[in-house]
PLY file of the C-alpha trace (Angstrom):
ply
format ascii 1.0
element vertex 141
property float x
property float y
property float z
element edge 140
property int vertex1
property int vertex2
end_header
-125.29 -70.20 -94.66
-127.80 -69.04 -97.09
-127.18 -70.65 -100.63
-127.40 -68.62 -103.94
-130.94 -67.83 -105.49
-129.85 -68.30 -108.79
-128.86 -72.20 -109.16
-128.73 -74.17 -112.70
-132.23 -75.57 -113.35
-132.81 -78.31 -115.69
-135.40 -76.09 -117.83
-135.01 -75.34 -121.44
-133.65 -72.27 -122.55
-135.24 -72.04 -125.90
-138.64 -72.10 -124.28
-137.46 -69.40 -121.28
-136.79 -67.64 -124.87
-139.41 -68.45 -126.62
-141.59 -66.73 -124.05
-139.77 -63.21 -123.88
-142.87 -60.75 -124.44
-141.83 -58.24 -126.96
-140.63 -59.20 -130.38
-137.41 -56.94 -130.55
-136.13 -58.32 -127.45
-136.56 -61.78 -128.14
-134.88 -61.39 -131.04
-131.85 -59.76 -129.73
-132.09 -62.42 -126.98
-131.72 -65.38 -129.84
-128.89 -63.40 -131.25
-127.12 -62.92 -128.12
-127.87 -66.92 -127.33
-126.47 -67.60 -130.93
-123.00 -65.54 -129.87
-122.81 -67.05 -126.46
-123.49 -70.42 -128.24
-120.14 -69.51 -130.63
-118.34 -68.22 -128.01
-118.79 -71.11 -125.23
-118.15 -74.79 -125.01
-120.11 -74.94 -122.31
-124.15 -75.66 -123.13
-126.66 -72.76 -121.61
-128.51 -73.38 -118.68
-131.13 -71.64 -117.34
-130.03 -70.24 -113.73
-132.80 -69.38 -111.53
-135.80 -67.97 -113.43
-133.96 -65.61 -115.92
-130.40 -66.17 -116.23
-128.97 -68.16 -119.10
-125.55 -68.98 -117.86
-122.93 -70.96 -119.47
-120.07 -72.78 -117.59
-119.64 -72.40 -114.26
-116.62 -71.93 -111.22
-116.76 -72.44 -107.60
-116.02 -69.64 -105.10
-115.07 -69.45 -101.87
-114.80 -66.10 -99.95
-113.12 -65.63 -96.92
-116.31 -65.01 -94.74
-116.87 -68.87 -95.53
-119.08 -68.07 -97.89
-119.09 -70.26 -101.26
-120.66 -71.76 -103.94
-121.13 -71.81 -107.80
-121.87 -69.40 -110.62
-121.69 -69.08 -114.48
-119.03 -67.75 -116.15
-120.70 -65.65 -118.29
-124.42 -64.91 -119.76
-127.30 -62.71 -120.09
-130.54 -62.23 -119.18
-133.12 -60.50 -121.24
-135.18 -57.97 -118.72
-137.79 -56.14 -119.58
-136.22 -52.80 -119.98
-133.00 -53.93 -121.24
-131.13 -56.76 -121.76
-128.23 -58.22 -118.75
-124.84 -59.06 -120.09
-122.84 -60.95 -117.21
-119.14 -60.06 -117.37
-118.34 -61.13 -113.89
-115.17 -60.24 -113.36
-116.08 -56.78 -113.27
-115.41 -53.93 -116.36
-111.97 -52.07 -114.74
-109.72 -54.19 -116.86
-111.98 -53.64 -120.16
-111.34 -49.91 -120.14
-110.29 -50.02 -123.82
-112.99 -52.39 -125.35
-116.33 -50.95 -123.28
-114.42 -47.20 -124.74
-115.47 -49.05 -128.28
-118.67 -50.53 -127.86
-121.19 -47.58 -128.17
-124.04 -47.51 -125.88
-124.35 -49.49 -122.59
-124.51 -48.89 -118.59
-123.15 -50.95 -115.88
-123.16 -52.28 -112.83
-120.48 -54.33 -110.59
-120.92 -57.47 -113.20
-123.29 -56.03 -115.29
-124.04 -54.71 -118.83
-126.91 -53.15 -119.36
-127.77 -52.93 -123.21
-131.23 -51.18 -124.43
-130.87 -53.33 -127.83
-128.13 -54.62 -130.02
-128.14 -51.79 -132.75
-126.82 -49.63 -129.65
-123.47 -51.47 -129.35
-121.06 -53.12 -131.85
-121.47 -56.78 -131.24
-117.66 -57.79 -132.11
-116.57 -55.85 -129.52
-119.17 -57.30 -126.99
-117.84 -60.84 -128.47
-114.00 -59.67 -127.27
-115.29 -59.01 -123.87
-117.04 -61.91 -123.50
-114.08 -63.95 -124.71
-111.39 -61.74 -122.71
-113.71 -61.84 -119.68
-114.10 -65.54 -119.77
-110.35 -65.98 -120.49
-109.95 -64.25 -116.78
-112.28 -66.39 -115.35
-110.84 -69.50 -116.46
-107.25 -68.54 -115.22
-108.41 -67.35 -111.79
-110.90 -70.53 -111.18
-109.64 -73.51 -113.07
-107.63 -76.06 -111.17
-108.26 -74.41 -107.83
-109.13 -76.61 -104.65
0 1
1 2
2 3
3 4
4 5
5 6
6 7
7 8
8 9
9 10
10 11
11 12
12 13
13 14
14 15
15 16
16 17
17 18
18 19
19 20
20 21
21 22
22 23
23 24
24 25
25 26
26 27
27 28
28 29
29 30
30 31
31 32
32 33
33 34
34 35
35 36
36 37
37 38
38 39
39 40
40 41
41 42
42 43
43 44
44 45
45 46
46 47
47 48
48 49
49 50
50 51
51 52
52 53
53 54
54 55
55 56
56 57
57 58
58 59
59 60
60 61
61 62
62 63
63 64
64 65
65 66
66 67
67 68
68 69
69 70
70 71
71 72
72 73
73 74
74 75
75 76
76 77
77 78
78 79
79 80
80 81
81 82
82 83
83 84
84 85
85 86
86 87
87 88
88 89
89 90
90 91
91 92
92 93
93 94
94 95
95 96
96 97
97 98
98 99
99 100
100 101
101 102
102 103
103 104
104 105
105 106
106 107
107 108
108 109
109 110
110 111
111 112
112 113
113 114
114 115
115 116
116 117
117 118
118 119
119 120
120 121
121 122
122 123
123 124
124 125
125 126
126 127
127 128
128 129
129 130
130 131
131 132
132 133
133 134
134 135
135 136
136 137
137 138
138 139
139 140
């Protein structure tokens, strides 16, 4: 069974940051590190090549399928930056309603830069999106 691309790595996140190209991004990327850093026991690790992930669960599907992700993080692309909310957004109606400016995907916010969106509401969903996490994953053989 083929394993997940994206697996922790033992390189530094400051220096994946450090070498984000453009200046605005890089600096919404330290804020967004400095948030996650607030919000998360858990250190960040750098997942793959471009993922800065913090804590992690183990998943098993019922195809057989499993392995291990992050519990939340972001990754700053080049035309926008990646929130990871990974439970999905359907149970967030009422926070993503207050948060401005942003597109999705199944786990993913897409964000052009941080003026677009108000960040205490981002910090809720992170929070109220790792809260689910934890509750579905923790203690689970």
């Amino acid at each position: 069974m083929a394993e997940n691309k994206n697996q922790p790595t033992t390189q530094s996140v400051t220096a994946y940051l450090d070498a984000v190209e453009h200046d605005k991004r890089r600096a919404d990327a330290y804020t967004l590190f400095e948030l996650f850093n607030r919000i998360m026991p858990e250190p960040a690790v750098l997942w793959g090549e471009s993922l800065i992930g913090y804590g992690s669960y183990h998943y098993k599907y019922n195809s057989g399928r499993e392995g291990d992700f992050f519990l939340t993080g972001f990754a700053p692309r080049k035309q926008n930056i990646s929130v990871y909310i990974i439970p999905g957004f359907e149970r967030f109606s009422d926070l993503l309603s207050q948060l401005w400016k942003y597109k999705t995907g199944a786990s993913c916010l897409y964000i052009n830069k941080l003026e677009d969106i108000d960040l205490q509401v981002l910090e809720k969903l992170i929070r109220e999106s790792v809260a689910v996490m934890r509750a579905k994953y923790e203690n689970k053989d």
